[in-house]
N, C-alpha and C positions, 0 to 999 in steps of 0.2 A: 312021818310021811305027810305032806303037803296037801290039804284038802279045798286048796284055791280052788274059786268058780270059773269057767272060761270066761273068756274074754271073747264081746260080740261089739261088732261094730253097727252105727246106728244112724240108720238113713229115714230123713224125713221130706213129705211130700207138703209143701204149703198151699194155703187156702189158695191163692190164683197161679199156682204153677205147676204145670205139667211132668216135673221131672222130681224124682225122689234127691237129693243132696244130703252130701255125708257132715255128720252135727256131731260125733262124738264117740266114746266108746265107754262101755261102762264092763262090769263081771255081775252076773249072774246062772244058776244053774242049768237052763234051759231056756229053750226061747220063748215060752207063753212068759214066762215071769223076766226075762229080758226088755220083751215089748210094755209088761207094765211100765216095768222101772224108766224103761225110754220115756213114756209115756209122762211120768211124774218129774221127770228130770230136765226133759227137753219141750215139752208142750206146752207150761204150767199156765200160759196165758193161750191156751185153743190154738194156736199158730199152725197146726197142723191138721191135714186131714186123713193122714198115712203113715204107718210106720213099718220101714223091715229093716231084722234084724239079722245079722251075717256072722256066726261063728266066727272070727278072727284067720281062726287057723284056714278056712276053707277058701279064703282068700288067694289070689295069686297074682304079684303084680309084676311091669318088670319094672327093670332099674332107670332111673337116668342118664344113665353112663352108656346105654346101649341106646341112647331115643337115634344116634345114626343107623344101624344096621337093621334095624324096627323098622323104622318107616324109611329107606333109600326106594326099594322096591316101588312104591307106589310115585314115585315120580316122573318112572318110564311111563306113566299111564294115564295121561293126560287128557284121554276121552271122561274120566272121573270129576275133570274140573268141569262146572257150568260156564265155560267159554266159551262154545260152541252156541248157544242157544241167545235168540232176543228175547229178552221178556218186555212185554205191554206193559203200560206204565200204569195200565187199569188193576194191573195184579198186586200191585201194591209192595211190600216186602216181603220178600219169599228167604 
């Protein structure tokens, strides 16, 4: 019987960036000692300020085979795009 670790995927937040981005996947038994190893594996130079770590399994994506039938709908719906709106050139980039 097979006593592999799961498999956790591994998102890091950098020093000036707002969003966590996905850097890797490694196996360990849980996620306190996931986030070490993240830690030692993907940070070794401080490049981070964050890390979460994502069971594999608990993931759910969809395919790219379906990106038509996904996203059709949202095209009838064009109150969604910022066309409608002037922006001031004081706002800068939005």
């Amino acid at each position: 019987m097979s006593q592999e670790w799961p498999l956790w995927e591994v998102f890091i937040r950098g020093q000036h960036g707002l969003n966590h981005r996905h850097v890797g996947s490694l196996h360990a038994p849980d996620a306190e000692m996931a986030i070490k190893n993240a830690r030692d594996v993907y940070t070794r130079r401080n490049e981070g300020v964050s890390i979460w770590v994502v069971e594999a399994q608990h993931i759910t994506a969809s395919s790219p085979s379906d990106k038509g039938p996904l996203y059709e709908p949202s095209e009838s719906k064009v109150y969604r795009h910022p066309t409608f709106f002037d922006i001031p050139d004081e706002a800068g980039h939005m």
